[in-house]
N, C-alpha and C positions, 0 to 999 in steps of 0.2 A: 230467215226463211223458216215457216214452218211445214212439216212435211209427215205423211200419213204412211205407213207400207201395209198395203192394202190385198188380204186373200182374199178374192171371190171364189164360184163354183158357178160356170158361166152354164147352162144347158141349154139358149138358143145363140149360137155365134151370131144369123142374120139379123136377130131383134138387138143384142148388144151392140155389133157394130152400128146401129143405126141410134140406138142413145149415146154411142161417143160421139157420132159426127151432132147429133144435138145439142150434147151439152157443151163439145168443148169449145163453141164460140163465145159461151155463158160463161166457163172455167176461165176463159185468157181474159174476159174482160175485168175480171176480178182478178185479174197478175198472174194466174192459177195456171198448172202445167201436170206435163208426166215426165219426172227424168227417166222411168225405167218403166219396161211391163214385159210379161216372159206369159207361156203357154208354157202350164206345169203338167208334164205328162207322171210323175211320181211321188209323193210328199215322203219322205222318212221318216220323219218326227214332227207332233203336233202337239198345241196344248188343246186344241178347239177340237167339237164333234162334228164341224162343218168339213164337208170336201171342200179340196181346193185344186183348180184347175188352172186359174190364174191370179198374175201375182206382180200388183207393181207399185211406183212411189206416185203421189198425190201432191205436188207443193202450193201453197199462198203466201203472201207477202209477212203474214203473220195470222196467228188462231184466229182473231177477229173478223180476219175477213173471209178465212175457210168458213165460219159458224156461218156467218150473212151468204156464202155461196151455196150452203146445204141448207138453207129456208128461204131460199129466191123463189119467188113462185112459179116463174119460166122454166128454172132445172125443176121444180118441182114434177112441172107437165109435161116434162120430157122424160121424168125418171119413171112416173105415173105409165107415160106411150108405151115405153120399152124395156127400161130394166128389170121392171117389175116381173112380168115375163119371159126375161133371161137369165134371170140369175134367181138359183137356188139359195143361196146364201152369201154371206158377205162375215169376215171375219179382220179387222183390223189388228194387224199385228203390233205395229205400233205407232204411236203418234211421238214428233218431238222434234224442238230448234234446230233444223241443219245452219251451224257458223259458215 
């Protein structure tokens, strides 16, 4: 499994929530999930200049098919509707094999 842990900085909740419920029929068709996602009211320590508000894991069957799910042209028009719009920034903390 490979899997992403992902900080955003979310600034319209109503337009995010409305690109997960988009995407994530897009995401499971591709194997694609969230084990984890938290609403960060504090960060301590950062290496990035991005806020971050929230923060969770991203998994697919393996890279390959994560790359094919972030140039799908369906999540593309769904990322285009709403994320775009709700999130001020995106900072991937890190990517890597969960055995």
């Amino acid at each position: 499994m490979y899997e992403y842990l992902v900080g955003l900085n979310v600034t319209d909740d109503a337009s995010y929530q409305k690109y997960r419920e988009g995407m994530t029929p897009i995401l499971k068709s591709y194997g694609g999930g969230f084990n984890y996602d938290f609403k960060v009211s504090e960060v301590l320590i950062t290496q990035s200049q991005n806020k971050i508000n929230r923060v969770f894991t991203l998994f697919f069957p393996d890279k390959e098919t994560s790359e094919r799910f972030f140039s799908d042209p369906e999540y593309l028009e769904v990322k285009k509707a709403y994320f775009e719009k709700a999130v001020e920034s995106t900072t991937i903390i890190s990517r890597y094999m969960k055995l």
